[in-house]
PDB file with SEQRES, HELIX, SHEET and CRYST1 records, atoms N, CA, C and O in Angstrom:
SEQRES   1 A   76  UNK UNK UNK UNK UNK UNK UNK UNK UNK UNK UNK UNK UNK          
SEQRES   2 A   76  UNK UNK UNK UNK UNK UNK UNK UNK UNK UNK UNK UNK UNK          
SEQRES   3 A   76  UNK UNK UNK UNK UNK UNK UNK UNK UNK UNK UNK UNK UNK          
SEQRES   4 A   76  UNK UNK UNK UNK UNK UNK UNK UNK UNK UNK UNK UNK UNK          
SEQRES   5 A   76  UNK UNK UNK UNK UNK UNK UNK UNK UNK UNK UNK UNK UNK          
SEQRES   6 A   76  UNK UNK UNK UNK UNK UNK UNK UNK UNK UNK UNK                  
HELIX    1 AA1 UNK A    2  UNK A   11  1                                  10    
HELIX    2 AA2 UNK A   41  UNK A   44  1                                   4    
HELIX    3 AA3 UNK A   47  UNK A   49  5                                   3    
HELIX    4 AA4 UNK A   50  UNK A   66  1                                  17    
SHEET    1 AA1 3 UNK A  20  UNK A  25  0                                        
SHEET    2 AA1 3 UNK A  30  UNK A  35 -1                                        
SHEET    3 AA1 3 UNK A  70  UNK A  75  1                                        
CRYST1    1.000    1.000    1.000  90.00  90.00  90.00 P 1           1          
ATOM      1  N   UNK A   1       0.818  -1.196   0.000  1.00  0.00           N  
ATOM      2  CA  UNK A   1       0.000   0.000   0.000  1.00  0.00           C  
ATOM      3  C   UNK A   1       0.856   1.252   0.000  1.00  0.00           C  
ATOM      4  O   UNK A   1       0.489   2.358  -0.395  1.00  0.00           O  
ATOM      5  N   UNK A   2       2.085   0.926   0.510  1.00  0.00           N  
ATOM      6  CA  UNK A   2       2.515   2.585   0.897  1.00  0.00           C  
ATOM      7  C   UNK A   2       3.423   2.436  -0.477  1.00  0.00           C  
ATOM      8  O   UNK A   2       4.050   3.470  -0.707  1.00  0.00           O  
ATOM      9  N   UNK A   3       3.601   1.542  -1.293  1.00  0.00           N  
ATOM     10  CA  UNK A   3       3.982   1.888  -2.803  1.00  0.00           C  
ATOM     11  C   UNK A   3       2.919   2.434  -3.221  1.00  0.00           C  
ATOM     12  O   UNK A   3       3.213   3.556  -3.632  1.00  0.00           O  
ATOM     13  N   UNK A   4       1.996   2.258  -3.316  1.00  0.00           N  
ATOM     14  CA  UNK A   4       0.624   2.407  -4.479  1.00  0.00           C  
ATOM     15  C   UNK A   4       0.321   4.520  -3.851  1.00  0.00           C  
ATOM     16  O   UNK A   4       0.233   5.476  -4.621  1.00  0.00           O  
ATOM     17  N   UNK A   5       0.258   4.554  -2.608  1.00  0.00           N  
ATOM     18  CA  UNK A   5       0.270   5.898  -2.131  1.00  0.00           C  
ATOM     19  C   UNK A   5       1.496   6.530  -2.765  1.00  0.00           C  
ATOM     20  O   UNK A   5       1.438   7.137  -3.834  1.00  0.00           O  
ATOM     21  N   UNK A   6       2.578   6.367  -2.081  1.00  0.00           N  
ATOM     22  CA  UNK A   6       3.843   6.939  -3.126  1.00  0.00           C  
ATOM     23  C   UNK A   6       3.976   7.377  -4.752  1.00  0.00           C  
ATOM     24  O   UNK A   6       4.383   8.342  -5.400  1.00  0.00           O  
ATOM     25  N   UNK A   7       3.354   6.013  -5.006  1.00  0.00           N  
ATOM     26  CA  UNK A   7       3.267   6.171  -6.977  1.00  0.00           C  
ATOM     27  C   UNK A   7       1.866   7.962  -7.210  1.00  0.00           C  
ATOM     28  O   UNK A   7       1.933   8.936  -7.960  1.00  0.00           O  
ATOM     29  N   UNK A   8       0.940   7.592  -6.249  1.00  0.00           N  
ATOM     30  CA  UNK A   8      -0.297   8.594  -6.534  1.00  0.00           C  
ATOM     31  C   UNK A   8       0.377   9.585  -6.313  1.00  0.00           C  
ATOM     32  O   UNK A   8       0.415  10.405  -7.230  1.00  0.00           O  
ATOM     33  N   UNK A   9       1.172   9.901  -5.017  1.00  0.00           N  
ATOM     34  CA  UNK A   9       1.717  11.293  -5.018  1.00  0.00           C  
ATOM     35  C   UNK A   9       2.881  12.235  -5.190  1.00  0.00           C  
ATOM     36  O   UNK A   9       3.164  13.400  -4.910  1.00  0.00           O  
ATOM     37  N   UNK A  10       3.739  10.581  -6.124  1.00  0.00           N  
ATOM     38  CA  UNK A  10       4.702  11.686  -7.129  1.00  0.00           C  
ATOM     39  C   UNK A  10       4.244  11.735  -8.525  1.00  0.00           C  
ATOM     40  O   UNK A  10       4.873  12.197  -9.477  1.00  0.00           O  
ATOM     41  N   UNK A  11       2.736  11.052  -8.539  1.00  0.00           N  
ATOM     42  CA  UNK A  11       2.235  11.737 -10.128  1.00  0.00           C  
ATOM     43  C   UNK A  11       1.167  12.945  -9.753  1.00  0.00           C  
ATOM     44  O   UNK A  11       0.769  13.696 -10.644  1.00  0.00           O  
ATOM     45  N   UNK A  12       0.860  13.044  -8.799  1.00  0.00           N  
ATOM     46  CA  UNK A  12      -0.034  14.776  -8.807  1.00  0.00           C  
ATOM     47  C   UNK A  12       1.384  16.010  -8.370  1.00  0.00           C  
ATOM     48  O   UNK A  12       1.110  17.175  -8.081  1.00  0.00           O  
ATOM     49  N   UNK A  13       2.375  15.657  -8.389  1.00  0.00           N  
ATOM     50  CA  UNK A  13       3.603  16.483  -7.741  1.00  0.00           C  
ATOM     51  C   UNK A  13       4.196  17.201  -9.066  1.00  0.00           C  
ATOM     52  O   UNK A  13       3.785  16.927 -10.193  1.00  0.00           O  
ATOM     53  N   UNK A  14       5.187  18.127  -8.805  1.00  0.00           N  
ATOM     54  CA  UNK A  14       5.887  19.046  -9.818  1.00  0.00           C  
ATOM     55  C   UNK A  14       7.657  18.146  -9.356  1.00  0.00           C  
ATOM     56  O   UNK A  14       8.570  17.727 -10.068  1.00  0.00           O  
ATOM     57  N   UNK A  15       7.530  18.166  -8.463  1.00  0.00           N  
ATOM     58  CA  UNK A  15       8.869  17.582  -7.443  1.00  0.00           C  
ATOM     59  C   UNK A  15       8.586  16.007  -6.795  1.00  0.00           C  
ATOM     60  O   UNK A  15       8.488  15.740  -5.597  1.00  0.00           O  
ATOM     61  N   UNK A  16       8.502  15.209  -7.759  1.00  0.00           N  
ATOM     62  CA  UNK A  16       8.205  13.577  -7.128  1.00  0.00           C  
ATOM     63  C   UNK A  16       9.879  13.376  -6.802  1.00  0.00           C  
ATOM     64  O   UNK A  16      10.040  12.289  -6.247  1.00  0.00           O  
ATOM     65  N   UNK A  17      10.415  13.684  -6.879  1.00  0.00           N  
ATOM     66  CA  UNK A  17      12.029  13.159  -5.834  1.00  0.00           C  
ATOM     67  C   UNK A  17      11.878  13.504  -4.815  1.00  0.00           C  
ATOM     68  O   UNK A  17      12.308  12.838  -3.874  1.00  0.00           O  
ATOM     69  N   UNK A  18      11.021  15.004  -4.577  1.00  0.00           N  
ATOM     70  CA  UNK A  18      10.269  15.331  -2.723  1.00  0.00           C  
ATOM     71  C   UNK A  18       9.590  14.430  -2.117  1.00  0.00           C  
ATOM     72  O   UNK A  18       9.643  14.425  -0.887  1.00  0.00           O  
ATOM     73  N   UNK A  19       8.829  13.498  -2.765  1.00  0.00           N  
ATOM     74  CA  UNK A  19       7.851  13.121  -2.389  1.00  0.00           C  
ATOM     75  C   UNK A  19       8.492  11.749  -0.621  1.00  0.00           C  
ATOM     76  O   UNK A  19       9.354  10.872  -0.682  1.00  0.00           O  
ATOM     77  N   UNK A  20       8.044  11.957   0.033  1.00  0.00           N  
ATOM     78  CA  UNK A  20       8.041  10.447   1.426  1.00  0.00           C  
ATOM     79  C   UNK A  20       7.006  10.245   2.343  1.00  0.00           C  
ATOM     80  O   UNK A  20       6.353  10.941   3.120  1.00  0.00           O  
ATOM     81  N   UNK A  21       7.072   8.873   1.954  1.00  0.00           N  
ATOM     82  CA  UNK A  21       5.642   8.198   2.209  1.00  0.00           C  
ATOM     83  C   UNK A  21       6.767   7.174   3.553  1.00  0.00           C  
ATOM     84  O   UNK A  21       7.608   6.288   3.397  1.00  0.00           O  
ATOM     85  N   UNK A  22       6.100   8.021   5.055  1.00  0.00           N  
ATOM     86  CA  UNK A  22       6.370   6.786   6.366  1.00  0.00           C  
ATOM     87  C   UNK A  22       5.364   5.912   6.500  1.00  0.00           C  
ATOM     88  O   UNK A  22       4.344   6.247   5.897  1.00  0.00           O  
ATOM     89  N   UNK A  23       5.319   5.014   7.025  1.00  0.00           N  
ATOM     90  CA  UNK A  23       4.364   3.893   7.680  1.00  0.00           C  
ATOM     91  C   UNK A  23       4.762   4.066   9.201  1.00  0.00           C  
ATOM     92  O   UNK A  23       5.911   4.087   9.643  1.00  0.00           O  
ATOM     93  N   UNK A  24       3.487   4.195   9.972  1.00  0.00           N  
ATOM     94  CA  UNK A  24       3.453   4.028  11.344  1.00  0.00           C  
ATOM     95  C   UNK A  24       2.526   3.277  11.785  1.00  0.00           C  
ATOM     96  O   UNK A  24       1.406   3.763  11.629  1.00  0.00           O  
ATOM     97  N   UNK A  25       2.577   1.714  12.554  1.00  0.00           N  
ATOM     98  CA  UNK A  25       1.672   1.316  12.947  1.00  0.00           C  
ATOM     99  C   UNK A  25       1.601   1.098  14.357  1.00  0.00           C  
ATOM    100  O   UNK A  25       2.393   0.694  15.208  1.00  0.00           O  
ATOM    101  N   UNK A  26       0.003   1.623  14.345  1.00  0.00           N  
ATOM    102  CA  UNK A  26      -0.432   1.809  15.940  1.00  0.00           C  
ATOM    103  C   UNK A  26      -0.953  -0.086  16.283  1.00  0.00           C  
ATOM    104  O   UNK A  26      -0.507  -1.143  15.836  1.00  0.00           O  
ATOM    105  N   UNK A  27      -1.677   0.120  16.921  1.00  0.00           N  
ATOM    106  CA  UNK A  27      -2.708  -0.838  17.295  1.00  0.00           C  
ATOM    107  C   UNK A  27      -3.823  -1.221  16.513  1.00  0.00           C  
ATOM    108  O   UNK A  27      -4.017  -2.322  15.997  1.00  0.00           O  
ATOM    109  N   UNK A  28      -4.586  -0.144  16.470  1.00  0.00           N  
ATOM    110  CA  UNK A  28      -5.774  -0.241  16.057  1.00  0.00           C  
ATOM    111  C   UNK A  28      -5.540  -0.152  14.182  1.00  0.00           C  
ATOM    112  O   UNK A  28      -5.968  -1.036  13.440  1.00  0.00           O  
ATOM    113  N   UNK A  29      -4.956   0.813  13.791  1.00  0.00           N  
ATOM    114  CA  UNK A  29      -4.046   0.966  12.322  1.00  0.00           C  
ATOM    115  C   UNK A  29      -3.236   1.346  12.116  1.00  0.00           C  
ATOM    116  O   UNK A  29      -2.641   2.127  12.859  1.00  0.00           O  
ATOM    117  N   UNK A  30      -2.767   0.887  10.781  1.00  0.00           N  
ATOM    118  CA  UNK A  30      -1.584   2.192   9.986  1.00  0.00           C  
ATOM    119  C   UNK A  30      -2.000   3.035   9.421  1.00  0.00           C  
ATOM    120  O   UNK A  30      -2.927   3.151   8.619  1.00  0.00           O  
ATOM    121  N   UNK A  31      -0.874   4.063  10.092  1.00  0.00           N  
ATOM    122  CA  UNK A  31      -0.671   5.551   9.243  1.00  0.00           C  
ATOM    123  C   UNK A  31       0.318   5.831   8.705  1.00  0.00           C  
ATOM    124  O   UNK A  31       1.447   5.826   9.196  1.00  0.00           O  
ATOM    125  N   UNK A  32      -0.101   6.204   7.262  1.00  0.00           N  
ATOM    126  CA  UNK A  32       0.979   6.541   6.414  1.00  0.00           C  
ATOM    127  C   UNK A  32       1.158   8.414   6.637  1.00  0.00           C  
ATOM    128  O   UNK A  32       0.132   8.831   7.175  1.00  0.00           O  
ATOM    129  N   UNK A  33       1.730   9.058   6.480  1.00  0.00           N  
ATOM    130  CA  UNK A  33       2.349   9.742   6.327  1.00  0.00           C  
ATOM    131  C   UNK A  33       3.177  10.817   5.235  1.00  0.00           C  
ATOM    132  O   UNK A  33       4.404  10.799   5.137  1.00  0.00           O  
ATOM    133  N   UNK A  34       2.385  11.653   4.518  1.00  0.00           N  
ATOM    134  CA  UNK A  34       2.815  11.613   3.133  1.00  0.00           C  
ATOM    135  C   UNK A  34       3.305  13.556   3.558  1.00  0.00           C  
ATOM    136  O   UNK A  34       2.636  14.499   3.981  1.00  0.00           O  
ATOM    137  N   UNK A  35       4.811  13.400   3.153  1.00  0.00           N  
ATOM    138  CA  UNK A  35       5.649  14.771   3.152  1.00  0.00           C  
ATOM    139  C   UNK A  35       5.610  14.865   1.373  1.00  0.00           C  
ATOM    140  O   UNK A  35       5.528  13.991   0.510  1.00  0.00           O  
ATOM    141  N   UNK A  36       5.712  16.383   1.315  1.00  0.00           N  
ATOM    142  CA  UNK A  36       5.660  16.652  -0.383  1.00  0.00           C  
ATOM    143  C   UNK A  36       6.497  18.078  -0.161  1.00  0.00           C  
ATOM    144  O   UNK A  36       6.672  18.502   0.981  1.00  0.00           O  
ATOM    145  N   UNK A  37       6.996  18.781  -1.318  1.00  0.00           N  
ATOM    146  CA  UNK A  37       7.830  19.752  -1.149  1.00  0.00           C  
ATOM    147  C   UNK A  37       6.886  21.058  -1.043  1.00  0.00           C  
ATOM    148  O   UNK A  37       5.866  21.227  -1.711  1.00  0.00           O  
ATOM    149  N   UNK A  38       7.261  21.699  -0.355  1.00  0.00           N  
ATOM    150  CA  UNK A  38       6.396  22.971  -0.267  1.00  0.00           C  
ATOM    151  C   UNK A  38       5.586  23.854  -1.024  1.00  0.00           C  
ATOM    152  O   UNK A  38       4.439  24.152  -0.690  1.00  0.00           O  
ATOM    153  N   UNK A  39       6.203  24.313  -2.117  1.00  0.00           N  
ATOM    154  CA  UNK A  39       5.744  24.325  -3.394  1.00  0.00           C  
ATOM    155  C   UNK A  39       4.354  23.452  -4.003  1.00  0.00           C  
ATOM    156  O   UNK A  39       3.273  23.902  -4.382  1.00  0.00           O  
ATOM    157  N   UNK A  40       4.827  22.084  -3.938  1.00  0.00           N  
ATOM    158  CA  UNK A  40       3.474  21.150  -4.104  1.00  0.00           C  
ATOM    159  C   UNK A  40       2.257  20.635  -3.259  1.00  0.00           C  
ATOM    160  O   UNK A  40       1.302  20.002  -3.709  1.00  0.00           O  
ATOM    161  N   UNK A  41       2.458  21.018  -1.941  1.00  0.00           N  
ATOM    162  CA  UNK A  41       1.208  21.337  -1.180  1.00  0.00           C  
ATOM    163  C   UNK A  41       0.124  21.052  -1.642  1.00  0.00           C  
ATOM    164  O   UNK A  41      -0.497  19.992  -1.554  1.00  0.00           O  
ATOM    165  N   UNK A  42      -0.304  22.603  -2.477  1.00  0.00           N  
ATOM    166  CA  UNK A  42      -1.465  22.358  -2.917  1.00  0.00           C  
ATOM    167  C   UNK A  42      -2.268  21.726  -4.205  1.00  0.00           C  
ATOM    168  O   UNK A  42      -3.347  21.839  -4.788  1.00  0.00           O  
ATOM    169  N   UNK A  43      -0.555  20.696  -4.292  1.00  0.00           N  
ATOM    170  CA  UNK A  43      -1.413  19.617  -5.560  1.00  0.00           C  
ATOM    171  C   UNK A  43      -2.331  18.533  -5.219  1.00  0.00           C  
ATOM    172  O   UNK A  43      -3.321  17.959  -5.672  1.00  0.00           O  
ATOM    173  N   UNK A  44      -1.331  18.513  -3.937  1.00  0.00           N  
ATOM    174  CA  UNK A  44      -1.270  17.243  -3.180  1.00  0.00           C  
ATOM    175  C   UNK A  44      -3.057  16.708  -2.297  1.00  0.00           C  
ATOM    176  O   UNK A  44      -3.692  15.664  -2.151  1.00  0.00           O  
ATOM    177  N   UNK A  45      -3.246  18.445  -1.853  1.00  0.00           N  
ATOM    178  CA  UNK A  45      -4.209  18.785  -1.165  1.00  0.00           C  
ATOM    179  C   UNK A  45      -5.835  19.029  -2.229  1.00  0.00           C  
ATOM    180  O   UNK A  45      -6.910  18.432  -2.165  1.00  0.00           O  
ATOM    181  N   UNK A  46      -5.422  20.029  -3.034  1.00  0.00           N  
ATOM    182  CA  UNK A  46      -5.976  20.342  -3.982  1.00  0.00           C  
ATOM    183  C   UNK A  46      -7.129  21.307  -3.648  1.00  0.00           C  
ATOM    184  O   UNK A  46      -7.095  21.646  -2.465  1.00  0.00           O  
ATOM    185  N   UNK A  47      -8.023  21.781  -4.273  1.00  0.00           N  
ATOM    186  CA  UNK A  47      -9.438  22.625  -3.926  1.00  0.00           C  
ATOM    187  C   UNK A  47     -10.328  22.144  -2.823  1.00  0.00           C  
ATOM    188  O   UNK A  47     -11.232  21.316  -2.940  1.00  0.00           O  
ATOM    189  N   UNK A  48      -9.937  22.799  -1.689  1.00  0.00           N  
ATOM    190  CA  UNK A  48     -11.596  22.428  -0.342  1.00  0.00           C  
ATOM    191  C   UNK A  48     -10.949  21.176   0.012  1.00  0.00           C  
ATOM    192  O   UNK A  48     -11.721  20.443   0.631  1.00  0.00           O  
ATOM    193  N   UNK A  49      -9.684  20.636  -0.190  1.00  0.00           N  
ATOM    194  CA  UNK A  49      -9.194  19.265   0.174  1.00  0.00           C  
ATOM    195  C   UNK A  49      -9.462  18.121  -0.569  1.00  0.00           C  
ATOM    196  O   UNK A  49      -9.225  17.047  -0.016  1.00  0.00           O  
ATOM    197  N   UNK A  50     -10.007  18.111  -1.963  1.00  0.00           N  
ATOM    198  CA  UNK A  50     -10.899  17.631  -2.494  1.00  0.00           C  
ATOM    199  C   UNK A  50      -9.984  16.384  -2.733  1.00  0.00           C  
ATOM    200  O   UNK A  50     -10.353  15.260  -2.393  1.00  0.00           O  
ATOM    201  N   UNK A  51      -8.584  16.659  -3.428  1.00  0.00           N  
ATOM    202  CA  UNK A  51      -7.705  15.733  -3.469  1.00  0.00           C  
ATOM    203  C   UNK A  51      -7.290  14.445  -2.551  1.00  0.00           C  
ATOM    204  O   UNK A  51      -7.198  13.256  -2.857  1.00  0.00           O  
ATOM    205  N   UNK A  52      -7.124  14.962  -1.603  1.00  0.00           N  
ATOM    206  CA  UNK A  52      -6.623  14.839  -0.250  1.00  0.00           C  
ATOM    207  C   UNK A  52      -7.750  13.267   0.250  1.00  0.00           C  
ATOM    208  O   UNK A  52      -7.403  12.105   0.460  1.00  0.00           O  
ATOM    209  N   UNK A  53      -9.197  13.943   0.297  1.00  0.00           N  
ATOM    210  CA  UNK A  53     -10.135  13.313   0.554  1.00  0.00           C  
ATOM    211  C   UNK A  53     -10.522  11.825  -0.499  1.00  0.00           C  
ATOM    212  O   UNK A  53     -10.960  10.734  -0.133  1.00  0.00           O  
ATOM    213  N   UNK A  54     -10.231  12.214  -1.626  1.00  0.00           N  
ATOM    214  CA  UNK A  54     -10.129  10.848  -2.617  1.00  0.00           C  
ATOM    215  C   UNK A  54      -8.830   9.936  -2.240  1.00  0.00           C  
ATOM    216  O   UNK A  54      -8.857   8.717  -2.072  1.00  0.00           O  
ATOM    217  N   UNK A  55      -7.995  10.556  -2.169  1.00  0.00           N  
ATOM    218  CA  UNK A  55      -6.439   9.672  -1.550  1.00  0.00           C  
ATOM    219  C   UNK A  55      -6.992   8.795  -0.750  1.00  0.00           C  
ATOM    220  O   UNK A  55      -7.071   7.567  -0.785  1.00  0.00           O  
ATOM    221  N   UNK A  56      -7.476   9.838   0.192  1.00  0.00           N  
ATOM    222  CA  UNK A  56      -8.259   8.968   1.459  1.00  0.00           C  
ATOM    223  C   UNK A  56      -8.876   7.987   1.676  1.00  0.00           C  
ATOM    224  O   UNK A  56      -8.629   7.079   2.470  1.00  0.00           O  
ATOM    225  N   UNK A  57     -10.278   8.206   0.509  1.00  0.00           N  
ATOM    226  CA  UNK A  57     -11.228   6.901   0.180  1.00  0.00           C  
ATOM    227  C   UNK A  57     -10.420   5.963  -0.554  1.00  0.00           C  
ATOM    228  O   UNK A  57     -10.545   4.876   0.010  1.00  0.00           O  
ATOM    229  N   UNK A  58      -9.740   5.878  -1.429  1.00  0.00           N  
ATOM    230  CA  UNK A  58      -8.695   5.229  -2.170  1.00  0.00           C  
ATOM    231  C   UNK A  58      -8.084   4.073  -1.323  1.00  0.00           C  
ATOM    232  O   UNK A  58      -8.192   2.849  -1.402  1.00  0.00           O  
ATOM    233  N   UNK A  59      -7.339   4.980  -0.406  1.00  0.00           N  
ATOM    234  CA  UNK A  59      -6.288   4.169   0.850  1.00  0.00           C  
ATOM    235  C   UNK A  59      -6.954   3.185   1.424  1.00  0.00           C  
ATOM    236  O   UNK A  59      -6.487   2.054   1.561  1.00  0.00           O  
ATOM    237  N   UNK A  60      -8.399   3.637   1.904  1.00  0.00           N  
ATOM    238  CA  UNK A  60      -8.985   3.366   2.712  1.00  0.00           C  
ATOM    239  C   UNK A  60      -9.720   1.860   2.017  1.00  0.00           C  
ATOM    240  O   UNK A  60      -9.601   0.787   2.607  1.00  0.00           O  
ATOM    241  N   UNK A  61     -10.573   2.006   0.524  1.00  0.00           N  
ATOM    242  CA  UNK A  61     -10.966   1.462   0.070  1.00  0.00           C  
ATOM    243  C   UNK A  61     -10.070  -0.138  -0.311  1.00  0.00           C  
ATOM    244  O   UNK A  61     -10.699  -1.196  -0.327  1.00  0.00           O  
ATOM    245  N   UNK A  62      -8.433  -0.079  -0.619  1.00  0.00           N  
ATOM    246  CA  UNK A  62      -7.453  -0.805  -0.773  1.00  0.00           C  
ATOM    247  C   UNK A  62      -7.393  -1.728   0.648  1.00  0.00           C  
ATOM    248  O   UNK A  62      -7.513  -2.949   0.746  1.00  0.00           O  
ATOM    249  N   UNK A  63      -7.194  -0.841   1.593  1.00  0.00           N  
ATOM    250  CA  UNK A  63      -7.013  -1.351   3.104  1.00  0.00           C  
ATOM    251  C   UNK A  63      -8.046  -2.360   3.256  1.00  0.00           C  
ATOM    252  O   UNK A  63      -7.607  -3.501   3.402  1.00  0.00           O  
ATOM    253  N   UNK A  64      -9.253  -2.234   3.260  1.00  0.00           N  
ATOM    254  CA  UNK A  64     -10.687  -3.016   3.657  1.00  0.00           C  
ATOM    255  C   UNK A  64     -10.151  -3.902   2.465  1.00  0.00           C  
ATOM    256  O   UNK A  64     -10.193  -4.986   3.047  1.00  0.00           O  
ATOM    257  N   UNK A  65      -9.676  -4.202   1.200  1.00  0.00           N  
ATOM    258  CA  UNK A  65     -10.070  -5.206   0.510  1.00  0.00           C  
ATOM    259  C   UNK A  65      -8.941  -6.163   1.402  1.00  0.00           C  
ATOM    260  O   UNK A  65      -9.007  -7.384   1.263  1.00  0.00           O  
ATOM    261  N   UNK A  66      -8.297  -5.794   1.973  1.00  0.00           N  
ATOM    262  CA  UNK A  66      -7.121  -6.756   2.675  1.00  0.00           C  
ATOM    263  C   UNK A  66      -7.487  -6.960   3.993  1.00  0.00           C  
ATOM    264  O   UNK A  66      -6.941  -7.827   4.675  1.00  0.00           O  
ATOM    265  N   UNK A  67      -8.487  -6.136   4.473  1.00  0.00           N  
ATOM    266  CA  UNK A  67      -8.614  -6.810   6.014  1.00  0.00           C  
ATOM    267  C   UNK A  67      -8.006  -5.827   7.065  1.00  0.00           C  
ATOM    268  O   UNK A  67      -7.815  -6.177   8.230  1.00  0.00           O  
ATOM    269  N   UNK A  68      -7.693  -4.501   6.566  1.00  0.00           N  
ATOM    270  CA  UNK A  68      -6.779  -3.489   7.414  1.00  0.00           C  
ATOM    271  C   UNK A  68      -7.604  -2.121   7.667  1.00  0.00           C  
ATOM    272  O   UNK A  68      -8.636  -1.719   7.130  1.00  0.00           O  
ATOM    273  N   UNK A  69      -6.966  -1.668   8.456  1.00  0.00           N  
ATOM    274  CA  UNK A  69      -7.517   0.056   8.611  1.00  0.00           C  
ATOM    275  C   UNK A  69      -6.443   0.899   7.947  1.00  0.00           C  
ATOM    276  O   UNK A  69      -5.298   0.490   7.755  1.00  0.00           O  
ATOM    277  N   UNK A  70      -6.873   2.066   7.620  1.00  0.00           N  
ATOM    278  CA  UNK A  70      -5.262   2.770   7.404  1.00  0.00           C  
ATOM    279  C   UNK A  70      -6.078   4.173   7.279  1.00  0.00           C  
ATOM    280  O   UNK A  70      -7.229   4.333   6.874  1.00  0.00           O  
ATOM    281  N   UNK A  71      -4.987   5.311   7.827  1.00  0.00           N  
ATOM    282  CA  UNK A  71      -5.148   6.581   7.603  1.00  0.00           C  
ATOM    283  C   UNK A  71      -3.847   7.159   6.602  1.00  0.00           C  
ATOM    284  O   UNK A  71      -2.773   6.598   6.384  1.00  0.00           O  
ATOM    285  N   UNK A  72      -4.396   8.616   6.029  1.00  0.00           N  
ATOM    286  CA  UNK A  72      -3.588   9.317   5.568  1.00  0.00           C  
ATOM    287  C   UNK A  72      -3.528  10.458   5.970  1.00  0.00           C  
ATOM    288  O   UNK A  72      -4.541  11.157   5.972  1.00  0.00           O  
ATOM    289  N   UNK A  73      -1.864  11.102   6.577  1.00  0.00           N  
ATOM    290  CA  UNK A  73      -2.229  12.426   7.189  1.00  0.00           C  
ATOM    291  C   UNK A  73      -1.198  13.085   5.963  1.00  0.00           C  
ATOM    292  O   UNK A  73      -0.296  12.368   5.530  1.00  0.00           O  
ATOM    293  N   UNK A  74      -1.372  14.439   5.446  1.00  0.00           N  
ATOM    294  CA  UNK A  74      -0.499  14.808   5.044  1.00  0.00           C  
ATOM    295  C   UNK A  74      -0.057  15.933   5.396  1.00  0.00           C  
ATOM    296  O   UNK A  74      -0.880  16.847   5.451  1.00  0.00           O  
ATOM    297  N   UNK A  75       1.936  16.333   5.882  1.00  0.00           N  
ATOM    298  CA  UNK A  75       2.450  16.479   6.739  1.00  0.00           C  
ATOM    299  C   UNK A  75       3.338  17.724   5.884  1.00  0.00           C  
ATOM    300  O   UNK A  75       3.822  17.664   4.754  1.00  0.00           O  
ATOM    301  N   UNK A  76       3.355  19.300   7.258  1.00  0.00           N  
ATOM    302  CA  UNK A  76       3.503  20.131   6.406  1.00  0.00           C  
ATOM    303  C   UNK A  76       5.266  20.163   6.166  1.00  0.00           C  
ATOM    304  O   UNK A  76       5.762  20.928   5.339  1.00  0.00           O  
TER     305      UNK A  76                                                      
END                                                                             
């Protein structure tokens, strides 16, 4: 999963060599962690979060087909 996140957010990026995707797992789930270069922020994020929020369902949607939880925070 944290390839398939990585691949999504050095193709909405200007700077995909910025791009790092951590994995942190709690208990209950993993959280990935997605840093992008400053500049690309608001690719990443996009209008009203709109971006951000599909990543989300995406991650989320992948996770459940395997049996997992997972969040995405993205980190300034």
């Amino acid at each position: 999963m944290k390839e398939l996140l990585t691949y999504i957010a050095q193709n909405l990026v200007d700077n995909p060599d910025q791009v790092s995707v951590t994995e942190r797992n709690t208990d209950a789930e993993t959280v990935f962690e997605v840093r992008v270069a400053e500049s690309d922020m608001g690719k990443i994020i996009g209008r009203q979060g709109r971006i951000a929020k599909e990543i989300r369902i995406l991650m989320r949607a992948v996770a459940q087909r395997q049996g997992k939880s997972v969040s995405v925070e993205i980190m300034d």
